[in-house]
Structures are given as structure tokens and as C-alpha cells.
DOZA-225704 format. One record per residue (C-alpha): residue in three letters; x, y, z. Coordinates in Angstrom, 3 decimals. Layout:
<rs>
<r><residu>ala</residu><xx>X</xx><yy>Y</yy><zz>Z</zz></r>
...
</rs>
This chain:
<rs>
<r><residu>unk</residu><xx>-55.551</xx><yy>-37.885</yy><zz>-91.355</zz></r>
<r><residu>unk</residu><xx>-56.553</xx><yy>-34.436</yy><zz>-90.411</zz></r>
<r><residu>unk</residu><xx>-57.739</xx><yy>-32.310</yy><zz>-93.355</zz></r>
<r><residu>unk</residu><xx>-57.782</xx><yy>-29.526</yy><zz>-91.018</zz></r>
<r><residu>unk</residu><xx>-56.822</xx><yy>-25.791</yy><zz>-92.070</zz></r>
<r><residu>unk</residu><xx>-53.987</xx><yy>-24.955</yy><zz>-90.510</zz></r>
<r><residu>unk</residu><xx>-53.077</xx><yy>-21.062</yy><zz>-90.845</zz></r>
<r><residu>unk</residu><xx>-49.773</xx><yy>-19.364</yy><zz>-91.041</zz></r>
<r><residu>unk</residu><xx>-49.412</xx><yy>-16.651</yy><zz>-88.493</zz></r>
<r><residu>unk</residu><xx>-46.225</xx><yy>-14.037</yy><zz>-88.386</zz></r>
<r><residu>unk</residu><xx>-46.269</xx><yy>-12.627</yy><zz>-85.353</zz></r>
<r><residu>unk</residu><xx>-44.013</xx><yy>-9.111</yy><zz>-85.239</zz></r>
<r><residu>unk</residu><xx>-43.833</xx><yy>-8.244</yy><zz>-81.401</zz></r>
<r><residu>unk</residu><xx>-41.838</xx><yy>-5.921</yy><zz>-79.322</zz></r>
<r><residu>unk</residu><xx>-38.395</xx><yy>-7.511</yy><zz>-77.530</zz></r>
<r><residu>unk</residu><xx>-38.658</xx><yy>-6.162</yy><zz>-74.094</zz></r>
<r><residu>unk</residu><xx>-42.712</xx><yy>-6.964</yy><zz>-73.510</zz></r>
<r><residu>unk</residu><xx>-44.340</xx><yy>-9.324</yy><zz>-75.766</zz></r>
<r><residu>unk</residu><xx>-41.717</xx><yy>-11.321</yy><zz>-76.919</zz></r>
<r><residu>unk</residu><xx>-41.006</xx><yy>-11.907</yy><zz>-72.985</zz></r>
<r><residu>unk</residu><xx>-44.406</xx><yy>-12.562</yy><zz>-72.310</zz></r>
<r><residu>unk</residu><xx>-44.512</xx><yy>-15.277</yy><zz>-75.242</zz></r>
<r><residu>unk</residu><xx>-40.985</xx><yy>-16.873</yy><zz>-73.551</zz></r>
<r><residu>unk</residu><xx>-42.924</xx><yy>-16.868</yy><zz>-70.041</zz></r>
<r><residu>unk</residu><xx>-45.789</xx><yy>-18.649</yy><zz>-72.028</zz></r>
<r><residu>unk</residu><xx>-43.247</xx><yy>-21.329</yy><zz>-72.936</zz></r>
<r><residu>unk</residu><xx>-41.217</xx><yy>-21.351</yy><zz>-69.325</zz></r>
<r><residu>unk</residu><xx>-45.158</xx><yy>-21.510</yy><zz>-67.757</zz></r>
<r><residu>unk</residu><xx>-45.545</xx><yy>-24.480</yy><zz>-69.704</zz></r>
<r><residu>unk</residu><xx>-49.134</xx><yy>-23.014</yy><zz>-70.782</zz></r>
<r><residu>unk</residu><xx>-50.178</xx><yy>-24.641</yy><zz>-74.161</zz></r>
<r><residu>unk</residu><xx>-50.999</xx><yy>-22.685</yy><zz>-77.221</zz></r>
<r><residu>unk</residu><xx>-50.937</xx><yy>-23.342</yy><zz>-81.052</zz></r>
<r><residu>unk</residu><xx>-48.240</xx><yy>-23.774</yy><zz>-82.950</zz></r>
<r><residu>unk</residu><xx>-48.800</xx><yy>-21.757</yy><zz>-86.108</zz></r>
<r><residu>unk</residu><xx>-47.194</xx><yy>-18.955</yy><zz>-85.215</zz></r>
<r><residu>unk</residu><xx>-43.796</xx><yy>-17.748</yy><zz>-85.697</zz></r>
<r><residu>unk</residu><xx>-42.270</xx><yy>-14.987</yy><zz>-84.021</zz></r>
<r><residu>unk</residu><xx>-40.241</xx><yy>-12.137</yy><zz>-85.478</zz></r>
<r><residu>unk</residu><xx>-38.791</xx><yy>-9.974</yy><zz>-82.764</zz></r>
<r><residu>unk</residu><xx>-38.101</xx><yy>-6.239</yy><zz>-83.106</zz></r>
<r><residu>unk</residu><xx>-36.874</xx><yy>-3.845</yy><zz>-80.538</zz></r>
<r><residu>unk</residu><xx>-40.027</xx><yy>-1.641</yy><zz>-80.440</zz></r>
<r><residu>unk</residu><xx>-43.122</xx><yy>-1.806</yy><zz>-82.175</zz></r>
<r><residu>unk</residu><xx>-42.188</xx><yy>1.911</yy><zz>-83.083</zz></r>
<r><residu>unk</residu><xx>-39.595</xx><yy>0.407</yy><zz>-85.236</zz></r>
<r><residu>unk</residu><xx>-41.816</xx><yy>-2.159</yy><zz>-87.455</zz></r>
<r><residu>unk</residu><xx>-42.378</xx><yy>-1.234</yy><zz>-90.659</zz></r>
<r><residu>unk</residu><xx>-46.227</xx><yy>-1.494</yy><zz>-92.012</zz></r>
<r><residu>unk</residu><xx>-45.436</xx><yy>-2.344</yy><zz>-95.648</zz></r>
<r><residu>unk</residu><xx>-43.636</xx><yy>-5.961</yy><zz>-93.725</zz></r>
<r><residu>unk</residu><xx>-47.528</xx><yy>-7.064</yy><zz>-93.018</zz></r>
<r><residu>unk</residu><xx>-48.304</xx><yy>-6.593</yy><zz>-97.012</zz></r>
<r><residu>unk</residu><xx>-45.164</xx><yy>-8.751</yy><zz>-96.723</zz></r>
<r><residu>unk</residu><xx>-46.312</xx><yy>-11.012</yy><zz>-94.948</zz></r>
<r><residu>unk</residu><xx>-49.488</xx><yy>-11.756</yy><zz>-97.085</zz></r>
<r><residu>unk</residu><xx>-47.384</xx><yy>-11.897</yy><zz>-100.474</zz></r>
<r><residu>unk</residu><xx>-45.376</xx><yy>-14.685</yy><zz>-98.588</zz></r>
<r><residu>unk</residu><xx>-48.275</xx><yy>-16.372</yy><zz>-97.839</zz></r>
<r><residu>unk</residu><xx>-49.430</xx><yy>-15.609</yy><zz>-94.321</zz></r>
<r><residu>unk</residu><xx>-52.968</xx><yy>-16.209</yy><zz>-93.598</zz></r>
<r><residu>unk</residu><xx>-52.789</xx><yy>-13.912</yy><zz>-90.348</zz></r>
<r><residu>unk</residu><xx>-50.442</xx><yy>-11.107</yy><zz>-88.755</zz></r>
<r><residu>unk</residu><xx>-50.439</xx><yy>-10.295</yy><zz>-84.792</zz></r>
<r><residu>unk</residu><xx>-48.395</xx><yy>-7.039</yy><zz>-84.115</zz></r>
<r><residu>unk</residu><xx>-48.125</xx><yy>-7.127</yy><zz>-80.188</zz></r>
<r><residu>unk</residu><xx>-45.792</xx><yy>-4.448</yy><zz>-77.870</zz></r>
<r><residu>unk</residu><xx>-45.732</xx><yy>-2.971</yy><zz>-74.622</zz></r>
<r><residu>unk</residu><xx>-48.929</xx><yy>-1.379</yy><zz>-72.957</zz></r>
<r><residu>unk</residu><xx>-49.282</xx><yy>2.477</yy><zz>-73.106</zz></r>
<r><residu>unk</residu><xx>-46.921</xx><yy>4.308</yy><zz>-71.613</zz></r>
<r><residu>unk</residu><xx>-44.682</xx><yy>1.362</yy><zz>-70.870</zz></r>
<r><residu>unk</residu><xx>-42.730</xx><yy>1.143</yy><zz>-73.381</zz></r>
<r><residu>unk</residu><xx>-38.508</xx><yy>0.788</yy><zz>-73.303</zz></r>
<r><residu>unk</residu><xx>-38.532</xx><yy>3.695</yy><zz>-75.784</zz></r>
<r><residu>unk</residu><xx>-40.828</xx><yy>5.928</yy><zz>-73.759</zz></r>
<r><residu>unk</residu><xx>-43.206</xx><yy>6.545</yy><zz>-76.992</zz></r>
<r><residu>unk</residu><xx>-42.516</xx><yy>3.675</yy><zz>-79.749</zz></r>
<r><residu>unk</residu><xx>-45.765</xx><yy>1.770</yy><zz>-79.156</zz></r>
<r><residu>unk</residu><xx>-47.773</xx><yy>5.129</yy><zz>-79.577</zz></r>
<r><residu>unk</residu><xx>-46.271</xx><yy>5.999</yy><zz>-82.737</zz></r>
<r><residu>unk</residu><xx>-47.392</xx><yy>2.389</yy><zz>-84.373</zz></r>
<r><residu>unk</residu><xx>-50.512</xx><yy>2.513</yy><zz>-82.486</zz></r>
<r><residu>unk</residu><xx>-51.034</xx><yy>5.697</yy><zz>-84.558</zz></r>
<r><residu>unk</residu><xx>-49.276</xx><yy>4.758</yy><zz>-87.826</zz></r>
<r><residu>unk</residu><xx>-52.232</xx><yy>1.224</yy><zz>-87.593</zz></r>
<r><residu>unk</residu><xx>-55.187</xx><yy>3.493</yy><zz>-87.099</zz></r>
<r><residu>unk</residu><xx>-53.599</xx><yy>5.264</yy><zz>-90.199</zz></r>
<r><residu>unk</residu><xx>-52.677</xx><yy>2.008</yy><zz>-92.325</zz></r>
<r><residu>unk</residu><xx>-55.572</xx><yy>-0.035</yy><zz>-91.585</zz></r>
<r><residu>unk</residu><xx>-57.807</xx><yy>2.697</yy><zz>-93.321</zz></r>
<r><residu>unk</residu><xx>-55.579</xx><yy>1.745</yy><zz>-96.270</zz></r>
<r><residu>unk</residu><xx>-55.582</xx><yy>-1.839</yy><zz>-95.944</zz></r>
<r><residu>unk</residu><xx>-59.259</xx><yy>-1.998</yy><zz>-95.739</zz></r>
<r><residu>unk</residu><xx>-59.393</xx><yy>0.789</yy><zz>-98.651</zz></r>
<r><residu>unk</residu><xx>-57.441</xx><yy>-1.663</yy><zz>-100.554</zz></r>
<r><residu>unk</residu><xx>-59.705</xx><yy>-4.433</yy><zz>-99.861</zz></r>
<r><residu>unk</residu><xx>-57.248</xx><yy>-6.430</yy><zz>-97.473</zz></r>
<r><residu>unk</residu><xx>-59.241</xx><yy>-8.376</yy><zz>-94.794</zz></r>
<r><residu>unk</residu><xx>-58.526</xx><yy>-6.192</yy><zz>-91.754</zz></r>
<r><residu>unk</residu><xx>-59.903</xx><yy>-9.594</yy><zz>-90.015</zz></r>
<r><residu>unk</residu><xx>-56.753</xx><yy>-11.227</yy><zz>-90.370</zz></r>
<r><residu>unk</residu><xx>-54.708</xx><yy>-8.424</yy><zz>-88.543</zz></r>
<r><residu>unk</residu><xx>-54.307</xx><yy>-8.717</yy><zz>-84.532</zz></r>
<r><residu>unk</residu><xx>-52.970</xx><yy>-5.902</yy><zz>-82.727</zz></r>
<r><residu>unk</residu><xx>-52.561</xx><yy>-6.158</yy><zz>-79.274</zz></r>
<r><residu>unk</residu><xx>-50.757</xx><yy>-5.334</yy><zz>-76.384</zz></r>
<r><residu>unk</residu><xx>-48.662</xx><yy>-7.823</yy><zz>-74.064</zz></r>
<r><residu>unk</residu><xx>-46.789</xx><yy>-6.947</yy><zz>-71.099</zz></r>
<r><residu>unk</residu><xx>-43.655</xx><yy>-9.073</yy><zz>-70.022</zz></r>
<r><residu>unk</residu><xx>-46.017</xx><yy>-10.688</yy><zz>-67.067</zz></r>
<r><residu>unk</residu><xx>-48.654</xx><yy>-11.773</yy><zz>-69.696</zz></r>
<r><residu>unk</residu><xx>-47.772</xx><yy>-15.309</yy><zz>-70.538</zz></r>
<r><residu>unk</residu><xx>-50.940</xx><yy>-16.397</yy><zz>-70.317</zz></r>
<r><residu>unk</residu><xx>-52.536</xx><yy>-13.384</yy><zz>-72.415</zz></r>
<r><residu>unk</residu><xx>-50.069</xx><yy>-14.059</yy><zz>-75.404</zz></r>
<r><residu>unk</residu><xx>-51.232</xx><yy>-17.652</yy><zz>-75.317</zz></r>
<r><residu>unk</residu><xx>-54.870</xx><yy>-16.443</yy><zz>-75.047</zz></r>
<r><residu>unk</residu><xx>-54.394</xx><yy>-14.149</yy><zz>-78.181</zz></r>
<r><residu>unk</residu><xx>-52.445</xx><yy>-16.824</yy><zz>-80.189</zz></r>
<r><residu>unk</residu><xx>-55.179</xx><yy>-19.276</yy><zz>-80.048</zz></r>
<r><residu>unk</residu><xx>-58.058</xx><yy>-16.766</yy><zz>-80.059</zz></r>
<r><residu>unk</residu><xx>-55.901</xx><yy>-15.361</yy><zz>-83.399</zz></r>
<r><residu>unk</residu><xx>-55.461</xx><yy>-18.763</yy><zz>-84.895</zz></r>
<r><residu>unk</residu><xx>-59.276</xx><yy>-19.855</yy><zz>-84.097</zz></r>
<r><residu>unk</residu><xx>-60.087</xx><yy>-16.748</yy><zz>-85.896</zz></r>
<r><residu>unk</residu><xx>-58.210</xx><yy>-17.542</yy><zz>-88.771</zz></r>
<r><residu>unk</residu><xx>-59.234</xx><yy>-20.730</yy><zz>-89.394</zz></r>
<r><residu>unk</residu><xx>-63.346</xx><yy>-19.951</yy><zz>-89.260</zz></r>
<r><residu>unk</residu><xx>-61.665</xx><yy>-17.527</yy><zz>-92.427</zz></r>
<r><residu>unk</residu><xx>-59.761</xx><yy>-20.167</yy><zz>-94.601</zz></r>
<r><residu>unk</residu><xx>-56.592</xx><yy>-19.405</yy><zz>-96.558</zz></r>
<r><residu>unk</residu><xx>-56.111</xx><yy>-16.420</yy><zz>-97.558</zz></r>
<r><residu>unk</residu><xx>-55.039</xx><yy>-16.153</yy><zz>-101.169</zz></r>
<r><residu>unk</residu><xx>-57.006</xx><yy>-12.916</yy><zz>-102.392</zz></r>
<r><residu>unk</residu><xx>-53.678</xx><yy>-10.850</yy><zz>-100.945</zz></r>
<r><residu>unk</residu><xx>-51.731</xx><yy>-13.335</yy><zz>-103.648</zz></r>
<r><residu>unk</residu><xx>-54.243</xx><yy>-13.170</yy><zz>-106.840</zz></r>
<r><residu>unk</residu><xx>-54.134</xx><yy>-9.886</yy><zz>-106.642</zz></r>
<r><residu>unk</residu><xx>-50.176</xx><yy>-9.772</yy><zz>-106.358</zz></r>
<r><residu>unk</residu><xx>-50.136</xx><yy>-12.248</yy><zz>-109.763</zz></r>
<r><residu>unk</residu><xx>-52.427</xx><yy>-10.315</yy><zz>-111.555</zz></r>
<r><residu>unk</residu><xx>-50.330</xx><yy>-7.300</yy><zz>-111.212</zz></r>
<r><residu>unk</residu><xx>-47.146</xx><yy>-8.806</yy><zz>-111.797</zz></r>
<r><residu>unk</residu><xx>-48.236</xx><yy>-10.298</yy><zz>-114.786</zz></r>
<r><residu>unk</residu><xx>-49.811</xx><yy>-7.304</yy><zz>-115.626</zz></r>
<r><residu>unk</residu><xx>-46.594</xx><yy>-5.285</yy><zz>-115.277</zz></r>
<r><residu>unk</residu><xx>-45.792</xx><yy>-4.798</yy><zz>-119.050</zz></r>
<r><residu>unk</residu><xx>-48.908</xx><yy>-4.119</yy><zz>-120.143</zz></r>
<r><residu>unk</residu><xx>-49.328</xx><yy>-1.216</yy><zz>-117.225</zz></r>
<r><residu>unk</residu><xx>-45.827</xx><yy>0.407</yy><zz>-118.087</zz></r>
<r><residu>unk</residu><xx>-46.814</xx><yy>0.571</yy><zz>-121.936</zz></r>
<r><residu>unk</residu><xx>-50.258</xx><yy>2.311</yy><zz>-121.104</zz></r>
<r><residu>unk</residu><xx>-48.242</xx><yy>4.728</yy><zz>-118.853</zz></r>
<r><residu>unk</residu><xx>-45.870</xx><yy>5.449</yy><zz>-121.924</zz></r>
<r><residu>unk</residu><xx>-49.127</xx><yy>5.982</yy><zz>-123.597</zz></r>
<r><residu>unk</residu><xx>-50.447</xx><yy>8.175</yy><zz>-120.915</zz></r>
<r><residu>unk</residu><xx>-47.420</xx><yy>10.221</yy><zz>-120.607</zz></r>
<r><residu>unk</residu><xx>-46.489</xx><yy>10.349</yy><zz>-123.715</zz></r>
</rs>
């Protein structure tokens, strides 16, 4: 039996570039892990950072957020609004003390089967040389548990 690590990877990707690039991957027949599973959105403009903090609480050990290449996106300017809200949110994450490590962003066009399938198994390689991530998680219990005790001191506070 394989004792193996085996991460869990969301992928959020773009409709009209990446996620056709990952369907060419499959219709190519060119092999790549399993571990990931895909959720498609119709611009990377339109994915919501808090869903990677998400993503961790649910237990993901790894995130790729892939979309169209500059200046070809479906939207005309979606991917260069989350290219600039990551630059801007992984300053927080790492400020927070989330492993930025586990966070792939990249960029696939709809012709880039063999890219996606490249960054899938160079992200789940990656991944595994890290282990399971469940610092994202303690963190998450201790504040939940935590929760009464921080609302009385802020009655205290504010009192």
C-alpha cells in the first residue's frame, strides 16, 4: 500500500482560457495528476479572494488560480484586475502567516493543454515536498473555540 501524501488541490480557473486548456489536456490524452478539482468561473476578474481562505478551512492543501494571458481576456480587463487584487492579497496572506507556497497563479491560454498539465503536476509535486497543510485549520479551531471568550473581552473593551 502506498503511504504516499496525496494533496488536495482546488483549482479556480477562467471558463473561456484555462478551463479550455485543461479540457484540451484531457481530449490530448496528456497525463497529469489527479488531485485536482476544477471550479470554473467566467473570469478570473470575477473570483473572489476570501474563496482561497475557503479553500484552506475546507481542507485544501493547495490553490491554482489560472485565466487568460494579458490582454486576452473575454472581458477585455478581468484577469488584470485579479492579477492586481493577488499582488494586493498575497501581502495579506503572507502577513497573516498563510504559506504563500501553496498558492499557484498562472496563466493558461485555451491552446495550452499541455501547460495546464505541466502546472498541475509541477503544483501537486510542490505540494507534496510541503505535507498537509493543517496550520490554515488550527488556527481556524483556535479561534472558533475562542469565540466567546473574544466577544466577552470586547464587551470589556468597549464597555
Amino acid at each position: 500500500m502506498n503511504n504516499e501524501f496525496e494533496p488536495k488541490i482546488l483549482a479556480f480557473v477562467c471558463n473561456w482560457c484555462t478551463y479550455a486548456g485543461a479540457d484540451l489536456t484531457g481530449t490530448s490524452r496528456i497525463k497529469y495528476a489527479s488531485n485536482v478539482k476544477i471550479v470554473r468561473f467566467p473570469c478570473t476578474g470575477r473570483i473572489d479572494f476570501m474563496l482561497l481562505l475557503k479553500a484552506f478551512a475546507n481542507g485544501s492543501d493547495g490553490v491554482i488560480i489560472s485565466g487568460c494571458h494579458p490582454n486576452d481576456c473575454h472581458y477585455t480587463s478581468g484577469n488584470f484586475h485579479a492579477r492586481r487584487r493577488w499582488m494586493l492579497f498575497r501581502s495579506l496572506l503572507d502577513f497573516m502567516g498563510v504559506d504563500i507556497r501553496r498558492i499557484q497563479f498562472s496563466w493558461v491560454s485555451a491552446a495550452e493543454g499541455a501547460k495546464w498539465a505541466d502546472i498541475v503536476n509541477t503544483t501537486v509535486a510542490s505540494i507534496r515536498e510541503l505535507g498537509p497543510y493543517t496550520e490554515y485549520q488550527r488556527a481556524a479551531d483556535f479561534l472558533a473555540n475562542n469565540e466567546e471568550e473574544l466577544a466577552k473581552e470586547m464587551e470589556v473593551n468597549n464597555g
